[in-house]
Phi, psi and omega in degrees: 000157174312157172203321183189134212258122173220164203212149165215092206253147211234116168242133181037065161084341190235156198280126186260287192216171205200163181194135159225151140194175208261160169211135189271093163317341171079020181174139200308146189260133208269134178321294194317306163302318198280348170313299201279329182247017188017043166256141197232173188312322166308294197305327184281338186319321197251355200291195164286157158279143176312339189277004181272338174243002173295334166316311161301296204280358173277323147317305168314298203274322171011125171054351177277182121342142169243117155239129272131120209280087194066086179314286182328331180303287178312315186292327161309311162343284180283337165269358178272010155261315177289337161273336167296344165285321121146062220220123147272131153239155169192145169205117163353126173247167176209094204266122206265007178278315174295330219253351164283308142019273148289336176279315182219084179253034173270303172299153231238338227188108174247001183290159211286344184298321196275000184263005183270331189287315199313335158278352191036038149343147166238118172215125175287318183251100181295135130080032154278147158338285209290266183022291197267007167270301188314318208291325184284327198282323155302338192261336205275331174338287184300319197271351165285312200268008174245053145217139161343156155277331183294306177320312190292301181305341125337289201286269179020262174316353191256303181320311181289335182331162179222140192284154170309105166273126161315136216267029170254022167246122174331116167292327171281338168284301161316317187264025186238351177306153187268000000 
């Protein structure tokens, strides 16, 4: 479950509106998590529950690109918060780990610790919400403005395809998939 949300929502390249908060999973945070994100059982205790801020963050993401620095991870998450509400999401993702990849395939190491040293990102709260949305939000920066516009916007537009369901598969089922 979610235990904490941040939103950066980006109009022509620069931050339009933004969201955070911490969120009460309705369920004990495992040692192991509060280690790495240093939120502990405490900090969630008073926060919100996700249906209490989904009206916001749903409202954030509507019609935009879901981008994350490993999308897929993330994008389950929030959309397995919006079906316990018994809510759709579905969104385009644009995953910045394919687009580090593709982009700087001299390197060896696409997780966001190594694109932050490699770049010399400044991200203060490391595997905080905000934290890893700027840091990612910097890197997409970055990585538009050291490559052409025709190249970035290639791989982009190739990262976005979204794949061909066979027309003997439900299109509304797939996407109901967890």
């Amino acid at each position: 479950r979610i235990i904490e949300i941040a939103v950066i929502r980006v109009k022509n390249g620069k931050i339009d509106s933004w969201f955070q908060s911490l969120v009460n999973p309705g369920r004990f945070i495992p040692l192991s998590v509060e280690q790495l994100t240093g939120i502990s059982n405490i900090d969630v205790a008073n926060a919100p529950q996700f249906e209490d801020i989904a009206g916001e963050i749903f409202r954030l993401l509507d019609g935009a690109i879901f981008v994350a620095h490993n999308a897929r991870f993330d994008y389950g998450f929030v959309k397995n918060e919006f079906r316990r509400l018994g809510r759709t999401f579905n969104a385009r993702c644009l995953c910045t780990v394919k687009l580090s990849r593709r982009l700087f395939p001299q390197y060896r190491n696409h997780d966001l610790s190594s694109v932050i040293a490699r770049f010399g990102i400044v991200c203060d709260n490391r595997h905080r919400a905000m934290g890893d949305a700027k840091a990612t939000y910097e890197f997409l920066k970055i990585a538009r403005y050291t490559h052409p516009p025709d190249l970035f916007d290639n791989v982009i537009n190739k990262l976005l395809k979204t794949s061909v369901v066979p027309s003997n598969v439900d299109q509304q089922a797939v996407e109901n998939l967890p």
